[in-house]
C-alpha positions as CSV (number, residue, x, y, z in Angstrom):
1,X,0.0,0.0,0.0
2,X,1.4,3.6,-1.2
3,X,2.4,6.1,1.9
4,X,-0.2,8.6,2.7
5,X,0.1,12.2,1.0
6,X,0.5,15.0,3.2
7,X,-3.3,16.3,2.0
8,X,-4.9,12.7,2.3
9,X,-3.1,12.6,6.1
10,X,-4.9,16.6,6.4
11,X,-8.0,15.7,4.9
12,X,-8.5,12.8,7.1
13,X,-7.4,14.7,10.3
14,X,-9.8,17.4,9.2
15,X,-13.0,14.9,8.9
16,X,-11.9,13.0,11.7
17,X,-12.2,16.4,13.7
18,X,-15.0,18.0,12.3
19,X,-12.6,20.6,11.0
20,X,-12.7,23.0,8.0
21,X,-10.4,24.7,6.6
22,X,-9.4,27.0,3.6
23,X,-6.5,28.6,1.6
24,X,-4.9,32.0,0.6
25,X,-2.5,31.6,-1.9
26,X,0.0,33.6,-3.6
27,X,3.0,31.8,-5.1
28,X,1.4,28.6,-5.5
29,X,-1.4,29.7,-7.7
30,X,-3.6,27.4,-6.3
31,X,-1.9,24.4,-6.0
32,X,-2.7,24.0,-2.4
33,X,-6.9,24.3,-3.4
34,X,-5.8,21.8,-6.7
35,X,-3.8,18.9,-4.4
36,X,-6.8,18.9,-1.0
37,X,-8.9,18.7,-4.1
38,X,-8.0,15.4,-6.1
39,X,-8.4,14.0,-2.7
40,X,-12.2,12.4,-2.8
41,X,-14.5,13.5,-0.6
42,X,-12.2,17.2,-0.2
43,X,-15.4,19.1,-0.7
44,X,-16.4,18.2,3.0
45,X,-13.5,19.7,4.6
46,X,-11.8,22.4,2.3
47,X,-14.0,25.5,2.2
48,X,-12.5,27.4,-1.0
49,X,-9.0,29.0,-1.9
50,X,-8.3,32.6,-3.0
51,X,-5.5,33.0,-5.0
52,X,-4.3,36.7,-4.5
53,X,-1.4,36.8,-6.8
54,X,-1.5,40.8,-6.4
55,X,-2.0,43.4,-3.3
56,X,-5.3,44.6,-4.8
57,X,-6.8,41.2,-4.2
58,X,-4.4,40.3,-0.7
59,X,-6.4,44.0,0.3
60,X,-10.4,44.1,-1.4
61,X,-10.9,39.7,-1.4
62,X,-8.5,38.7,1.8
63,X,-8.9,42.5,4.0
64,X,-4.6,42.8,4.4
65,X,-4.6,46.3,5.3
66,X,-2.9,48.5,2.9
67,X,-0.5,50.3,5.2
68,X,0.4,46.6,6.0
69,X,1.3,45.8,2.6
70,X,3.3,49.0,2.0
71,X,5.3,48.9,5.1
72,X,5.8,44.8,5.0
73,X,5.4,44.1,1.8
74,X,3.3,40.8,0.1
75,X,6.5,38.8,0.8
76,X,6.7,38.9,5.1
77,X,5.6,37.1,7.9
78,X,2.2,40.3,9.2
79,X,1.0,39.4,5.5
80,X,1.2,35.9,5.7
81,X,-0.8,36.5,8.9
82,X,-3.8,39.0,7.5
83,X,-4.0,36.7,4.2
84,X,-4.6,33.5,6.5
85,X,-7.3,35.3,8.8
86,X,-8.6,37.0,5.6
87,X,-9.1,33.6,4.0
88,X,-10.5,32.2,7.3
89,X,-12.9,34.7,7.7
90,X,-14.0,35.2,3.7
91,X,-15.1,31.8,4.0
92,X,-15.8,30.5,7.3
93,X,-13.9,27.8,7.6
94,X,-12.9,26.8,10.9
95,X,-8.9,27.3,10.2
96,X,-6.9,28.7,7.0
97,X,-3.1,28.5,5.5
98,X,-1.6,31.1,3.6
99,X,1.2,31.4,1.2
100,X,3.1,34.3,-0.2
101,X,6.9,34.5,-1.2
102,X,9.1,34.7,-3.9
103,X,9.4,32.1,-6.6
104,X,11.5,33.6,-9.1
105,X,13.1,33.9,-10.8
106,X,14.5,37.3,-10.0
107,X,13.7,38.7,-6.4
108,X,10.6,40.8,-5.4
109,X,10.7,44.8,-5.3
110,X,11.7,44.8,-2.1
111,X,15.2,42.7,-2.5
112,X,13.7,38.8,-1.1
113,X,15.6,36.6,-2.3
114,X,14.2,33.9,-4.3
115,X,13.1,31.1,-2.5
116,X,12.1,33.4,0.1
117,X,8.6,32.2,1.5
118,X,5.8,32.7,4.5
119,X,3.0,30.5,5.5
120,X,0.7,31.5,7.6
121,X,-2.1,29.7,9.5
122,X,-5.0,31.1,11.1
123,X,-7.9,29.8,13.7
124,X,-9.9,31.0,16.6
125,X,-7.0,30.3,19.1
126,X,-4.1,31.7,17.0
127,X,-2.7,33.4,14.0
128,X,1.1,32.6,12.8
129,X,3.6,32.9,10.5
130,X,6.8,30.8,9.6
131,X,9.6,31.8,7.4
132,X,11.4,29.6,5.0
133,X,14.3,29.9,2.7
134,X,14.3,27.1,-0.1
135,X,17.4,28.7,-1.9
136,X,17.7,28.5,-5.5
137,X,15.3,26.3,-7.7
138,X,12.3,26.1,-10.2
139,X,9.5,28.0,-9.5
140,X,7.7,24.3,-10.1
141,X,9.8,23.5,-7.2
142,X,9.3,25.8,-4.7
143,X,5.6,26.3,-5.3
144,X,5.6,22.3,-4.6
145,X,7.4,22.8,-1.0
146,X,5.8,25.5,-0.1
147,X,2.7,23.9,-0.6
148,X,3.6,21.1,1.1
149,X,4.9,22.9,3.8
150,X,1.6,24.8,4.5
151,X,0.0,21.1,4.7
152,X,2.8,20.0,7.2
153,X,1.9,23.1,9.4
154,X,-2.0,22.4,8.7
155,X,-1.4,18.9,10.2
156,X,1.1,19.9,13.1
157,X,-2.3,22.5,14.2
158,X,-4.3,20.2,13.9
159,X,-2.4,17.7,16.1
160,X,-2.2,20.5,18.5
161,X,-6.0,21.7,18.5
């Protein structure tokens, strides 16, 4: 028998719990909403996904304060914050990740290297945000661990909750 994906060990945490949960995503363009969503039976815990791939959206769909956004920038660790409760909130589910960094393959505006990425997660009991720096590769590749990193911290929560 094949080993257990990361979303299929989520997904049946979630149920198991009662759980919902959604996704704000930046760099990976939806690839968090696209892998909880080949899982069967996804559409009983995973609410909806909001890819804000610009600060208009992170600010009128996910409610990051602007000021936010221009003091921080899209890439750092308050946005990654807002973008989770944003996507909690926008469509109650019961807990959120986010995503936003840099994927290349130049660095942002404000000089984050690529590589350079935040996920965020979001419930009633507490908002965070974890930096990671996955150096120099494809933008295939560090969508795909980013993504999976914001379904290892979705399981670690929900081991904790």
């Amino acid at each position: 028998m094949a080993e257990k994906t990361v979303e299929q060990r989520c997904y049946e945490a979630l149920k198991a719990r009662g759980v919902t949960f959604a996704a704000a995503e930046s760099c990976t363009g939806g690839l968090i909403a696209k892998r909880i969503t080949d899982v069967p039976g996804a559409s009983g815990v995973f609410m909806g996904g909001v890819v804000s791939y610009t600060n208009i959206v992170k600010h009128r769909v996910l409610d990051v304060p602007a000021d936010m956004l221009e003091e921080y920038g899209a890439v750092s660790a308050p946005v990654a914050r807002a973008m989770a409760e944003g996507a909690r909130k926008a469509t109650t589910a019961d807990c959120a990740v986010s995503v936003t960094g840099v994927a290349g393959p130049d660095r942002d505006e404000r000089g984050n290297p690529v590589g350079t990425v935040f996920i965020g997660f979001s419930s009633p009991k507490e908002t965070i945000a974890e930096r990671f720096d996955f150096g120099v590769k494809s933008r295939a590749g560090i969508r795909e661990e980013a993504a999976d990193e914001a379904f290892k911290l979705l399981e670690e929560k929900l081991k904790e909750h």
